[in-house]
C-alpha positions in Angstrom: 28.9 -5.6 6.1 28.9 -8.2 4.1 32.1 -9.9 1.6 32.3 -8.0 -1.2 31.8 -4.7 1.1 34.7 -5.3 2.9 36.5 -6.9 0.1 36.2 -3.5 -1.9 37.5 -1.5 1.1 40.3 -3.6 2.0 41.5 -2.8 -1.3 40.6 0.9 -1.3 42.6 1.2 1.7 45.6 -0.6 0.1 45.6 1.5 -2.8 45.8 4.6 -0.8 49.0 4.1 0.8 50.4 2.6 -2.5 49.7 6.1 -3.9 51.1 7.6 -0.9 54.3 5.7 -1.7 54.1 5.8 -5.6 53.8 10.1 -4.8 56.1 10.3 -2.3 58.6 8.3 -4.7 57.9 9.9 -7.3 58.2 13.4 -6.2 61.7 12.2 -4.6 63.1 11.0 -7.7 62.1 14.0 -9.5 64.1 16.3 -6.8 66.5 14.3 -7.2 66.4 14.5 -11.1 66.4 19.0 -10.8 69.2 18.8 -8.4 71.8 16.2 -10.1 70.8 18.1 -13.6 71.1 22.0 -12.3 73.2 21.4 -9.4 75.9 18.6 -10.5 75.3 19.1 -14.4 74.8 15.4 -14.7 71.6 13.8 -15.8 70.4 10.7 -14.3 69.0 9.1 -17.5 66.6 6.6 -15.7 64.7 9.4 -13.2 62.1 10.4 -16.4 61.4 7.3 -17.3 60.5 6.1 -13.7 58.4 9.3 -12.8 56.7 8.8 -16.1 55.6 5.5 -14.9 54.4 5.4 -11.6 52.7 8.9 -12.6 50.8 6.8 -15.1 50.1 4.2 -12.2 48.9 6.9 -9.6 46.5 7.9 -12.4 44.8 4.3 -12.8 44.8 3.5 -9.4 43.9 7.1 -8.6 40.3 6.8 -10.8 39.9 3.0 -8.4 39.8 5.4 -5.3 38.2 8.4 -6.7 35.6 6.2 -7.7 35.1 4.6 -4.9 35.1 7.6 -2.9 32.3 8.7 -4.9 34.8 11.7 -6.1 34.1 12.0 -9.7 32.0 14.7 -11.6 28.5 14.4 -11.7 25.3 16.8 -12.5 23.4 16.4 -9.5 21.4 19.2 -10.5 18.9 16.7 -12.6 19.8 14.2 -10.1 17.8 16.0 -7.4 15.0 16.7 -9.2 14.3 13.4 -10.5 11.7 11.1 -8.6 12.7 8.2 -6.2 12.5 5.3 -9.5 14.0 7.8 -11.6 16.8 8.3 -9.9 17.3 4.6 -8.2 17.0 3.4 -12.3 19.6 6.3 -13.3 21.9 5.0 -10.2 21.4 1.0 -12.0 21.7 2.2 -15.2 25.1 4.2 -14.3 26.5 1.7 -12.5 25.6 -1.2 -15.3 27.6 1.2 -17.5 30.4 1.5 -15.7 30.8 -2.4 -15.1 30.6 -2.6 -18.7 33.4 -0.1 -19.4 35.2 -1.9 -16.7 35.0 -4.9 -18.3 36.6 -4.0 -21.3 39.3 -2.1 -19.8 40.3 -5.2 -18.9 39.8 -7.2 -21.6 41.8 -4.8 -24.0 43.6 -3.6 -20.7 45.1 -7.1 -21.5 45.0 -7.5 -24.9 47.5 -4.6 -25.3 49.8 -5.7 -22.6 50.0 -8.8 -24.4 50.7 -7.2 -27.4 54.0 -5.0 -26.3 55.8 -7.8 -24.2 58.3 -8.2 -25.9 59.1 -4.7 -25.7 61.8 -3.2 -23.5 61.7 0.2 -21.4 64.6 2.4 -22.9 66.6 3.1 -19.5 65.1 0.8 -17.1 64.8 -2.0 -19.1 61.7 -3.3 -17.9 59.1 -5.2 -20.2 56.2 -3.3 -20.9 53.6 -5.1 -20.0 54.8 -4.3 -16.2 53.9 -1.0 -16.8 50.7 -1.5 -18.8 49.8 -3.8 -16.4 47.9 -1.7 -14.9 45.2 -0.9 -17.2 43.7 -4.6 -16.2 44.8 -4.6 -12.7 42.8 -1.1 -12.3 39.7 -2.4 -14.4 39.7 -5.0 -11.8 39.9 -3.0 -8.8 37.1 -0.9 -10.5 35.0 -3.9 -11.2 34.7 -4.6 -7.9 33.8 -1.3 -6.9 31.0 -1.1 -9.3 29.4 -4.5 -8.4 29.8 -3.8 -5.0 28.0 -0.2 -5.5 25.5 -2.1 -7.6 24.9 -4.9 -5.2 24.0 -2.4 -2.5 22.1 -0.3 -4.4 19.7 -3.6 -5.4 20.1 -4.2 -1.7 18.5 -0.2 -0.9 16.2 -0.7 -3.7 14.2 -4.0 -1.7 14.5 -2.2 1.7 12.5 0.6 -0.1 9.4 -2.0 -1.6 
C-alpha cells in the first residue's frame, strides 16, 4: 500500500469516529433540548444552534466517507454493459470530474469563509468561518480520496496492458 493509500485511510478512519462523536453529541444535546423545553419549560437558547452545526458538519464529512466507501448512487446498469476501455475511461473521466468539483469546493469553500468572518454565531458566539470551515476542510479530505481512487485506477489500468 503505498502513501497516499494509507494517507486516505488514515483519514477515513478519523473521520468516522468524529462522526460517531459529532452524532452522539448531537443527538445528546437535542434530548437535552425536548426535556429542559417540555419537562422544565425552560429553553436552553444555545442547544439549536449547536445541533444545527455539527449536523451541517456530519453532512460534509459524511459525503468524505460515503465517498470513499464507494457509497454514493450510481447507474451500474450501463456500467456493466460497457466494454473494459469503456468503462476504465468512464471510471477516469468520473474521477477527473470529481477532483475538479473538489477543487472548487475548496476554493469558494474558502472564498466564502473568508467572506463572513467577521460574523458572529447568534447564541454561541462563534465566528463563522469555524463553521463554514468545513466546506474546504471536506473538499480536502475529498481531494485526496479522488486522487488516491484515480492514482489506483491508472495503477489497474497498466497492470491490464
Amino acid at each position: 500500500m503505498h502513501t497516499l493509500e494509507r494517507l486516505s485511510r488514515t483519514i477515513n478512519h478519523w473521520i468516522e469516529y468524529s462522526l460517531f462523536g459529532f452524532g452522539f453529541t448531537m443527538a445528546i444535546i437535542v434530548a437535552v433540548q425536548v426535556f429542559f423545553r417540555y419537562v422544565l419549560n425552560q429553553s436552553l437558547f444555545w442547544s439549536e444552534e449547536l445541533a444545527r452545526f455539527l449536523l451541517v458538519w456530519l453532512t460534509f464529512l459524511g459525503a468524505s466517507v460515503a465517498y470513499y466507501r464507494k457509497a454514493n448512487p450510481g447507474i451500474d446498469i450501463l456500467y456493466s454493459r460497457m466494454s473494459h476501455s469503456i468503462r476504465k475511461a468512464s471510471a477516469m473521466l468520473t474521477h477527473i470530474a470529481s477532483i475538479m468539483l473538489f477543487c472548487v469546493m475548496i476554493f469558494y469553500g474558502c472564498q466564502f469563509a473568508y467572506f463572513v468572518r467577521l460574523q458572529i454565531s447568534p447564541a454561541l458566539q462563534l465566528p463563522k468561518w469555524i463553521i463554514l470551515s468545513i466546506i474546504p476542510i471536506s473538499g480536502l479530505i475529498l481531494l485526496v480520496h479522488g486522487i488516491t481512487f484515480l492514482v489506483n485506477e491508472l495503477k489497474r489500468g497498466s497492470r491490464d496492458n
